[in-house]
GULOLUM-480621 format. One record per residue: residue number from 1; chain; x, y, z of N, C-alpha, C in turn. Coordinates in nm, 3 decimals. Layout:
<rec num="NUM" cadena="A" n_X="X" n_Y="Y" n_Z="Z" ca_X="X" ca_Y="Y" ca_Z="Z" c_X="X" c_Y="Y" c_Z="Z"/>
...
This chain:
<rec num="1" cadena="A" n_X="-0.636" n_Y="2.186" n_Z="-0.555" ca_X="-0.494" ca_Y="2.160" ca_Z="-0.570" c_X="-0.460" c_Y="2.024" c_Z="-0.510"/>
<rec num="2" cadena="A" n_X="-0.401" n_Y="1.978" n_Z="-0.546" ca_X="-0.315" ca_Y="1.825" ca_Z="-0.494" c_X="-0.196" c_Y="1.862" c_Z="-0.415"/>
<rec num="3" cadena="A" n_X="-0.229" n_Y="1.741" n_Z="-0.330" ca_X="-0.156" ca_Y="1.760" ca_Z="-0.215" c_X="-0.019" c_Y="1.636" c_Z="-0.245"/>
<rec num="4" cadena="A" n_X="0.071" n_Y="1.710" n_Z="-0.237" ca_X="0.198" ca_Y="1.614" ca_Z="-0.262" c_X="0.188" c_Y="1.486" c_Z="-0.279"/>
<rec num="5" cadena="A" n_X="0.124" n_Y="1.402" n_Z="-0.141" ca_X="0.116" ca_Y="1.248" ca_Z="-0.141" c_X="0.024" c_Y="1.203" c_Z="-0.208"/>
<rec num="6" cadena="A" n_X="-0.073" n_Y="1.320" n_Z="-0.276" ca_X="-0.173" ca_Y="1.234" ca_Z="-0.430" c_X="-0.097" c_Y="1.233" c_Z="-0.506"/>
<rec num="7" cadena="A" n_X="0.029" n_Y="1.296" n_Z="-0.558" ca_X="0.089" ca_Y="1.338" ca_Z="-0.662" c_X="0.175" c_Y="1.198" c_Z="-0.668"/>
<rec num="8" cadena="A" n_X="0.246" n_Y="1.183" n_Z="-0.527" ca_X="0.360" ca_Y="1.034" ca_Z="-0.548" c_X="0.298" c_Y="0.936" c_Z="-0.536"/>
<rec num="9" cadena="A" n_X="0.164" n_Y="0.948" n_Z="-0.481" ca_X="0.065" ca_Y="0.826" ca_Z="-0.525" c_X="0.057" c_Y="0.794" c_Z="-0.670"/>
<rec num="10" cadena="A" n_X="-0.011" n_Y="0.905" n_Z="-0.744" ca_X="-0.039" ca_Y="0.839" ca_Z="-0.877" c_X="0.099" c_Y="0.815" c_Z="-0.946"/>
<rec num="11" cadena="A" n_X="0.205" n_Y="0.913" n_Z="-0.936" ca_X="0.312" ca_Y="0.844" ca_Z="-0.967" c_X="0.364" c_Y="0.688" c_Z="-0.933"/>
<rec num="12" cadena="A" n_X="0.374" n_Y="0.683" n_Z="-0.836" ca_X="0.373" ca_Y="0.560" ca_Z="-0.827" c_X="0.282" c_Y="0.443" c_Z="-0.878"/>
<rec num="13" cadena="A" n_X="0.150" n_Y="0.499" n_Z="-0.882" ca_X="0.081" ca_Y="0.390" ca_Z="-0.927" c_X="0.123" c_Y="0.393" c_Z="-1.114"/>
<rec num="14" cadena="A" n_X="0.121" n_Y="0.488" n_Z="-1.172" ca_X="0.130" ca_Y="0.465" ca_Z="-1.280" c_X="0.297" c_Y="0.400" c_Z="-1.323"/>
<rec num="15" cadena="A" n_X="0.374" n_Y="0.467" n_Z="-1.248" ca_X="0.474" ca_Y="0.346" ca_Z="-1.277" c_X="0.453" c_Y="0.212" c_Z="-1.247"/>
<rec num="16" cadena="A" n_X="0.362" n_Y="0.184" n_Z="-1.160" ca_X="0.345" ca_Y="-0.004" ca_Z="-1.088" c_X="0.294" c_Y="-0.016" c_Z="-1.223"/>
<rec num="17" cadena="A" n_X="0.260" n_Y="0.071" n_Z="-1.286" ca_X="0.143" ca_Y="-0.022" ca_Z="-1.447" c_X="0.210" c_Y="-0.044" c_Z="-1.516"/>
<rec num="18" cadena="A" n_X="0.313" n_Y="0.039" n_Z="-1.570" ca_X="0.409" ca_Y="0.009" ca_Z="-1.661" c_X="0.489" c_Y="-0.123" c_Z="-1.657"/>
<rec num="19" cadena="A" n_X="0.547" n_Y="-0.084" n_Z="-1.544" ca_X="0.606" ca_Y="-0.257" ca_Z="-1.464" c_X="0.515" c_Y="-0.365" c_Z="-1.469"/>
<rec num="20" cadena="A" n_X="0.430" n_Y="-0.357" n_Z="-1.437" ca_X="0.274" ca_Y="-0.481" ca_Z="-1.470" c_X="0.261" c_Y="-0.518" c_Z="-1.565"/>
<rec num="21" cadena="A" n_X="0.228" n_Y="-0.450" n_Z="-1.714" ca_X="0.235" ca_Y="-0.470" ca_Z="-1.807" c_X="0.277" c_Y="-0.571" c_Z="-1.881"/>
<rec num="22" cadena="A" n_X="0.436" n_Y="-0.574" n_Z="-1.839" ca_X="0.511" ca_Y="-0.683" ca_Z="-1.876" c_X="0.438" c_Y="-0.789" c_Z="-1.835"/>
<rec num="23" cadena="A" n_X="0.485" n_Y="-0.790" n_Z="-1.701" ca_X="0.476" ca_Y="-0.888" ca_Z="-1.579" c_X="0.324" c_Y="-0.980" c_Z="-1.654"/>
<rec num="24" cadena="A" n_X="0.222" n_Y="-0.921" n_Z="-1.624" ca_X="0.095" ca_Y="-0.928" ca_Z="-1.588" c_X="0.034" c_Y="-0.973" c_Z="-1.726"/>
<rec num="25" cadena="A" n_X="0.099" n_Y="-1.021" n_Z="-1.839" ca_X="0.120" ca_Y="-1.065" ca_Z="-1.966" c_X="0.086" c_Y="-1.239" c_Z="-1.974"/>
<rec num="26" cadena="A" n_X="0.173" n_Y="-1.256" n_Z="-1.868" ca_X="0.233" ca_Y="-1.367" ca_Z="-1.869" c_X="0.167" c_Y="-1.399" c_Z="-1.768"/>
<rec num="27" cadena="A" n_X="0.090" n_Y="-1.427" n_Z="-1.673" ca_X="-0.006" ca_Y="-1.459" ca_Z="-1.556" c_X="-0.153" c_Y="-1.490" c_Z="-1.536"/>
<rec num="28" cadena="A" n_X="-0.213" n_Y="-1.552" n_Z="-1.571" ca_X="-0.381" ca_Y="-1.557" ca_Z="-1.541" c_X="-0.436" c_Y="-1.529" c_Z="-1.434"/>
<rec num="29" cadena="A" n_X="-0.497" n_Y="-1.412" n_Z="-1.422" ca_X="-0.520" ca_Y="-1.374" ca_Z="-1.285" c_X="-0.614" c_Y="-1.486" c_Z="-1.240"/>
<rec num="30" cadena="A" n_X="-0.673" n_Y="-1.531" n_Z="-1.087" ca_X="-0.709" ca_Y="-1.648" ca_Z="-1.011" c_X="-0.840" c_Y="-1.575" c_Z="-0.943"/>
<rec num="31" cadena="A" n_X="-0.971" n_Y="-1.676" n_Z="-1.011" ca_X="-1.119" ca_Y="-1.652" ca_Z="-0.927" c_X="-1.125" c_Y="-1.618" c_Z="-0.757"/>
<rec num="32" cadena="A" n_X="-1.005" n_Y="-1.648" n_Z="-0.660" ca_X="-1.014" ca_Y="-1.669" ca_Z="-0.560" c_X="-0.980" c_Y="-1.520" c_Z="-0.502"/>
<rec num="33" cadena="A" n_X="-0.933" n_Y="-1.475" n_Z="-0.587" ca_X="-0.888" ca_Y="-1.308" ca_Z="-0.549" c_X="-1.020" c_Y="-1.209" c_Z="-0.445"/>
<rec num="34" cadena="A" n_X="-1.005" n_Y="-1.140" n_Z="-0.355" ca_X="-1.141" ca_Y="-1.069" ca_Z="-0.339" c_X="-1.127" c_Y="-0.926" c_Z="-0.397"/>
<rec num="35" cadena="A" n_X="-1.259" n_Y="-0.887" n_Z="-0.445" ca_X="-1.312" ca_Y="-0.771" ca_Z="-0.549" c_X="-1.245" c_Y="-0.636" c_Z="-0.448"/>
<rec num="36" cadena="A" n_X="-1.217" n_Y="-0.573" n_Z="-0.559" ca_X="-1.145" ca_Y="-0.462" ca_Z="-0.503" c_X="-1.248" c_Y="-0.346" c_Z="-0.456"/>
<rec num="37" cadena="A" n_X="-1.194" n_Y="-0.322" n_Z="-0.367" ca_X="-1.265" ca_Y="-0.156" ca_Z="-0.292" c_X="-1.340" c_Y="-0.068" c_Z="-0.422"/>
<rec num="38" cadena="A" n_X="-1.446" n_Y="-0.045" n_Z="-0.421" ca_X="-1.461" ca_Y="0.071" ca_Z="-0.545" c_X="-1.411" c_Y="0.178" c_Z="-0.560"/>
<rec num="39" cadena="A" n_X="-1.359" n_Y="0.227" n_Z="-0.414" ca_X="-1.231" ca_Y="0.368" ca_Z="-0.432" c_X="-1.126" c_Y="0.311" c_Z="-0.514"/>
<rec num="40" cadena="A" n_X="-1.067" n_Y="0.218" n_Z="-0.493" ca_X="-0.932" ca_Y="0.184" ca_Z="-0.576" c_X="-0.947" c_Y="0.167" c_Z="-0.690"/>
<rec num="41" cadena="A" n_X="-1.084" n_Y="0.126" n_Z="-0.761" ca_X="-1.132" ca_Y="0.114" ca_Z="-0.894" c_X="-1.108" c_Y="0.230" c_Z="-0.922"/>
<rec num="42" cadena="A" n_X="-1.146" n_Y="0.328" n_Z="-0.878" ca_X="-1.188" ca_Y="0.438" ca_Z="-0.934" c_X="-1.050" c_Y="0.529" c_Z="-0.903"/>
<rec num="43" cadena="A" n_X="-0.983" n_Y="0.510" n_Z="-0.834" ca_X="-0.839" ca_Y="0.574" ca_Z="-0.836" c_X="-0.725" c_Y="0.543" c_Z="-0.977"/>
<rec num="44" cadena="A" n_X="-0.798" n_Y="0.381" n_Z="-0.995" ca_X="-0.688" ca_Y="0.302" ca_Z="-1.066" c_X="-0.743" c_Y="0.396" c_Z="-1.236"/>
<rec num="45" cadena="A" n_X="-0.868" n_Y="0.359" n_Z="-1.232" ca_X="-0.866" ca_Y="0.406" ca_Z="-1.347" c_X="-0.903" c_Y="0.565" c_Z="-1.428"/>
<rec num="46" cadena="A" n_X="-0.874" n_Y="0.669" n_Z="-1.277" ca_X="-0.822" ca_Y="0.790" ca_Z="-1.293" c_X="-0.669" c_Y="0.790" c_Z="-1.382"/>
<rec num="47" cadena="A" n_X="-0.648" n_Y="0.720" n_Z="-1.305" ca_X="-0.459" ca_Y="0.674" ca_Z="-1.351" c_X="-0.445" c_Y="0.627" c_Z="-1.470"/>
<rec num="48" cadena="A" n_X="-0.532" n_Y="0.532" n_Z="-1.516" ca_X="-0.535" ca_Y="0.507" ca_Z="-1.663" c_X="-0.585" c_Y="0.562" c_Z="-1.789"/>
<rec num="49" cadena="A" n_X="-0.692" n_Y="0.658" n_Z="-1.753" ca_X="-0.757" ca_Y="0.768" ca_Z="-1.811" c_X="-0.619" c_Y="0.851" c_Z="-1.835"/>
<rec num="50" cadena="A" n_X="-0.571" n_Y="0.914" n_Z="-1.721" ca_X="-0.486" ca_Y="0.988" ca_Z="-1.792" c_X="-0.352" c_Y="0.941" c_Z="-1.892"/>
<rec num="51" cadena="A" n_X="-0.342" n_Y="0.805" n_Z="-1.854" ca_X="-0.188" ca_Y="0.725" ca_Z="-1.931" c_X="-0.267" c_Y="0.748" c_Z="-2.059"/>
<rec num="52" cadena="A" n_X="-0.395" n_Y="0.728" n_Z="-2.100" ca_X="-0.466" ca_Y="0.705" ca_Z="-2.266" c_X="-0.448" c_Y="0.837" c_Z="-2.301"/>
<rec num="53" cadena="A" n_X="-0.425" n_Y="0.915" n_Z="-2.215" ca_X="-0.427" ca_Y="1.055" ca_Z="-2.295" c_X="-0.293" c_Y="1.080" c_Z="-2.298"/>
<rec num="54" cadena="A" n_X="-0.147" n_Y="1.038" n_Z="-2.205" ca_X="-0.031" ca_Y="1.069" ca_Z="-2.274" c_X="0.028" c_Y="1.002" c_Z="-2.323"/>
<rec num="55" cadena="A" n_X="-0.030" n_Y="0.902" n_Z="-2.365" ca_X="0.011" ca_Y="0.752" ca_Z="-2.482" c_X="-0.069" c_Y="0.824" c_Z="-2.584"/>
<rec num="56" cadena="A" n_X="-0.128" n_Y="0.885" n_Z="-2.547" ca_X="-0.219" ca_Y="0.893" ca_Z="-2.718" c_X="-0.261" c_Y="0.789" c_Z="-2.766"/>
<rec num="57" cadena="A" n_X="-0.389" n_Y="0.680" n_Z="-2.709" ca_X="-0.422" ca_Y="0.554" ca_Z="-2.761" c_X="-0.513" c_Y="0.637" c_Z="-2.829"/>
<rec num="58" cadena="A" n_X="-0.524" n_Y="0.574" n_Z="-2.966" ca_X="-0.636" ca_Y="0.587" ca_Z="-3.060" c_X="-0.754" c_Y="0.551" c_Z="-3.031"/>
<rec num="59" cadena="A" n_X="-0.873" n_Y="0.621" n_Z="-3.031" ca_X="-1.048" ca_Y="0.660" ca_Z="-2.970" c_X="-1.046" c_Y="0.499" c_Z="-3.028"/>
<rec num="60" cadena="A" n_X="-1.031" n_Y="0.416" n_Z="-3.072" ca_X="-1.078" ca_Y="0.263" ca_Z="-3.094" c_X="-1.051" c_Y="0.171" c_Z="-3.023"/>
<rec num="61" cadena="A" n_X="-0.892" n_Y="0.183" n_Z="-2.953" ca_X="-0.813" ca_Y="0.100" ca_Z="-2.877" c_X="-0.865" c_Y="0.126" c_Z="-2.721"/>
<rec num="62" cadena="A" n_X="-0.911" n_Y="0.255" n_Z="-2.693" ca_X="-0.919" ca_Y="0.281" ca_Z="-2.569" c_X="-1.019" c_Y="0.240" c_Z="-2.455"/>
<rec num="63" cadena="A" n_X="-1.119" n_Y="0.196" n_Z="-2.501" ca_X="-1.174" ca_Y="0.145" ca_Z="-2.413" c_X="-1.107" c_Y="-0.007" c_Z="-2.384"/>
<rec num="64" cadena="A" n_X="-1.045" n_Y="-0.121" n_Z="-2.442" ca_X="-0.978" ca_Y="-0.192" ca_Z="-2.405" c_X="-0.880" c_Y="-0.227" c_Z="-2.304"/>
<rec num="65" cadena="A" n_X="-0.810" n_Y="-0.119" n_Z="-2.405" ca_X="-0.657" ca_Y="-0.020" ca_Z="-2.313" c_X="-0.716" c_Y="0.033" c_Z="-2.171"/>
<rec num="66" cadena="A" n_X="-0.853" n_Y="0.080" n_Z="-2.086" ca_X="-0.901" ca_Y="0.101" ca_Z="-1.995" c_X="-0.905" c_Y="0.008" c_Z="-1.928"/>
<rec num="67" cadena="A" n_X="-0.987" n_Y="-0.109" n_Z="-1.974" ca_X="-1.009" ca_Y="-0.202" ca_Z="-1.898" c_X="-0.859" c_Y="-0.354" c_Z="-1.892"/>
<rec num="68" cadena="A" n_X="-0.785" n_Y="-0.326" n_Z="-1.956" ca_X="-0.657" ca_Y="-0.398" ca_Z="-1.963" c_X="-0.593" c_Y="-0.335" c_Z="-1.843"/>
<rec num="69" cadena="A" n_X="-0.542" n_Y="-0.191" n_Z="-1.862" ca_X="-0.464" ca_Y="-0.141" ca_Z="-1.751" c_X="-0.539" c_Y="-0.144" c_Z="-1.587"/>
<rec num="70" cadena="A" n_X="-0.686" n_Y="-0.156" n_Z="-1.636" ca_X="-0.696" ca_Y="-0.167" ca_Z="-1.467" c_X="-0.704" c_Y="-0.292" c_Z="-1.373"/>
<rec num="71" cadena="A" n_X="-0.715" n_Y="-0.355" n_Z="-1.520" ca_X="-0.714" ca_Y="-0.510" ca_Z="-1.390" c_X="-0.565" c_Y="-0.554" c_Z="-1.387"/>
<rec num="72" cadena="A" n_X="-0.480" n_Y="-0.474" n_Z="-1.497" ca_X="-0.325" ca_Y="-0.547" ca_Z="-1.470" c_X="-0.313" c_Y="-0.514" c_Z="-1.337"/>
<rec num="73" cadena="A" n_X="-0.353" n_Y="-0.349" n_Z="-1.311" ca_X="-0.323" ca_Y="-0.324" ca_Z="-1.169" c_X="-0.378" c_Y="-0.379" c_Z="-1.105"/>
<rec num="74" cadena="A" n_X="-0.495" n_Y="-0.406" n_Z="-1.068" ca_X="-0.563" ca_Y="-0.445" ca_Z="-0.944" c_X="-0.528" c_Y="-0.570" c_Z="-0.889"/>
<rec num="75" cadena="A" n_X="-0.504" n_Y="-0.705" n_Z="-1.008" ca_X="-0.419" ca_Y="-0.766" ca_Z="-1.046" c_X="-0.311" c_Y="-0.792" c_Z="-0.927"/>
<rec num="76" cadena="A" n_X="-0.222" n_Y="-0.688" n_Z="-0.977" ca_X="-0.097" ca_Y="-0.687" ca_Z="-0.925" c_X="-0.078" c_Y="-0.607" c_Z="-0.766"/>
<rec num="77" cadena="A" n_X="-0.260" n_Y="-0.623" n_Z="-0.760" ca_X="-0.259" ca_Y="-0.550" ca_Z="-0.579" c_X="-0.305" c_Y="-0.657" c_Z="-0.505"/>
<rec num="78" cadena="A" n_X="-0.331" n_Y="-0.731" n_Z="-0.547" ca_X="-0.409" ca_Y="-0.847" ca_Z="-0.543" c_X="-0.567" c_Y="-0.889" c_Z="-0.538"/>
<rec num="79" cadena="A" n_X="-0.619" n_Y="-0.814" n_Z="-0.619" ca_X="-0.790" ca_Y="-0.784" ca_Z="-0.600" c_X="-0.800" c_Y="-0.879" c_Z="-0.746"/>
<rec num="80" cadena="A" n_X="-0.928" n_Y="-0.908" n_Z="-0.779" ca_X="-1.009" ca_Y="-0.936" ca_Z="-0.836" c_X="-1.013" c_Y="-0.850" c_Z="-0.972"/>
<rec num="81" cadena="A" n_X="-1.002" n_Y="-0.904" n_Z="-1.121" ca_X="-1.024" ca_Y="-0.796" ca_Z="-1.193" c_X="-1.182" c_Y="-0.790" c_Z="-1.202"/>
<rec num="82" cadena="A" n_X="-1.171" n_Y="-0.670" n_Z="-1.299" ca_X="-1.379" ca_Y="-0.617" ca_Z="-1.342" c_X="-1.376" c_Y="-0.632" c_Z="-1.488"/>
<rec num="83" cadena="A" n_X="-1.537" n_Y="-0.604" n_Z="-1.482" ca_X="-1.565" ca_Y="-0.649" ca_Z="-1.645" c_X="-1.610" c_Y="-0.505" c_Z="-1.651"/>
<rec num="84" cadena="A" n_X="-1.598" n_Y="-0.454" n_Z="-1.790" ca_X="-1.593" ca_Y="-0.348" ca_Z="-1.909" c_X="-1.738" c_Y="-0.273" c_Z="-1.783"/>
<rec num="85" cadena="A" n_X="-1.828" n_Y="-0.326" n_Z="-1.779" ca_X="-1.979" ca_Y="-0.244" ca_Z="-1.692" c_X="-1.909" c_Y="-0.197" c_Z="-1.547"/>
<rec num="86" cadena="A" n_X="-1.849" n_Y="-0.223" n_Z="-1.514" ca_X="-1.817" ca_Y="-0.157" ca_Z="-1.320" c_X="-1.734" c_Y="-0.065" c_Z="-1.400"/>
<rec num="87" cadena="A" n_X="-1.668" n_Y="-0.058" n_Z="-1.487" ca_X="-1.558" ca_Y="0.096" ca_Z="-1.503" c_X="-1.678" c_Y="0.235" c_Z="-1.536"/>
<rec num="88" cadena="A" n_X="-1.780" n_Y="0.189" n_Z="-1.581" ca_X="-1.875" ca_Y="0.307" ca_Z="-1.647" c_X="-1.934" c_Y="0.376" c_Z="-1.524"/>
């Protein structure tokens, strides 16, 4: 069972994505960033796994849509994005 503050965690994080989205459009993320924690990788793109399943991205778009939403976030935490091999 989940404990409340996982619950307003991922809430929150998945709203920071939505908000990013926009934002994070318009920005080139910067080489100087340092690489994010592999827990947060792997939190972030718990969070995005489930957005592909209540967006309903089509089985073609989604691996993209994976790796788009997690570096908007990480991005916007200030880490380093990843390439398509560290999400697997």
């Amino acid at each position: 069972m989940r404990t409340p503050s996982a619950i307003l965690t991922k809430v929150a994080l998945a709203m920071a994505l939505v908000v990013s989205f926009a934002v994070s459009a318009e920005e080139e993320p910067t080489l100087d960033l340092p690489p994010a924690p592999s827990e947060d990788v792997k939190q972030i793109k718990e969070v995005c796994l489930e957005l592909i399943t209540e967006q309903e991205i089509p089985l073609e778009e989604q691996e993209s849509y994976l790796l788009t939403c997690v570096n908007d976030q990480l991005f916007e935490m200030g880490y380093l994005a990843v390439v398509q091999q560290d999400l697997n």
